[in-house]
C-alpha positions, 0 to 999 in steps of 0.5 A, spaced: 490 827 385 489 822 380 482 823 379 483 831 378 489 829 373 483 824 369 478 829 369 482 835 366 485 829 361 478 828 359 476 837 359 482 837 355 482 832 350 473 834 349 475 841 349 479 838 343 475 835 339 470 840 340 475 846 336 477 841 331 470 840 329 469 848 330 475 848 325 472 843 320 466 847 320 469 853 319 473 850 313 466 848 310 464 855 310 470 858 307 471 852 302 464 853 299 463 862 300 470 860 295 466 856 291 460 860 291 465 866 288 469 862 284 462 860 280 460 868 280 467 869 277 466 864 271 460 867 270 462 875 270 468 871 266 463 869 261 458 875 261 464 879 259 467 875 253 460 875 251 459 883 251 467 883 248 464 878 242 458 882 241 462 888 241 468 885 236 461 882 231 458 889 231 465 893 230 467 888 224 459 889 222 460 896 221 466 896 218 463 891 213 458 896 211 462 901 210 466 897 204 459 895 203 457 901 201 464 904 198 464 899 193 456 900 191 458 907 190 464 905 186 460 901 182 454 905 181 460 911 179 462 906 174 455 904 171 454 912 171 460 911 166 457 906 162 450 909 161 453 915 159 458 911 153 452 906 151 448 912 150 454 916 147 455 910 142 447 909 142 447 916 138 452 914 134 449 907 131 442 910 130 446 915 124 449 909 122 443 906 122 439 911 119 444 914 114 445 906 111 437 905 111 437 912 107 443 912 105 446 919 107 453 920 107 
């Protein structure tokens, strides 16, 4: 009965460490298809802050065109302006210039 008693002891406790090593290799496969997702996050996390920083540059690159060419319009609006004065005033200068030159008046 001793004998028996032994030897179920000993199934027992092989029965034990064969589990606990079961157990630690099934903790390895966890930990490292968690590691293996944790570093596919990071990387969809990093493709997407990318995306969101290519979206916000193109966005404000828009909008800078926009006032690119809103100003350019103003100021051309404004030359137009200045054109029509200058030659205004460039008719004007030529008969004073002529009527000094000739003296007309």
């Amino acid at each position: 009965m001793v004998v028996e008693a032994l030897k179920l002891i000993r199934e027992v406790e092989e029965e034990g460490r064969k589990r606990l090593e079961e157990a630690k290799e099934s903790v390895a496969r966890i930990l490292k298809a968690a590691d293996e997702e944790m570093m596919g996050l990071t990387e969809k996390a990093r493709e997407e802050v990318k995306r969101i920083a290519a979206e916000i540059a193109a966005r404000y690159a828009k909008e800078g065109e926009r006032e690119a060419e809103m100003i350019k319009k103003a100021a051309e609006a404004e030359a137009g302006k200045l054109k029509a004065t200058a030659a205004s005033n460039l008719e004007i200068a030529v008969n004073l210039v002529l009527e000094k030159m000739f003296g007309l008046r």
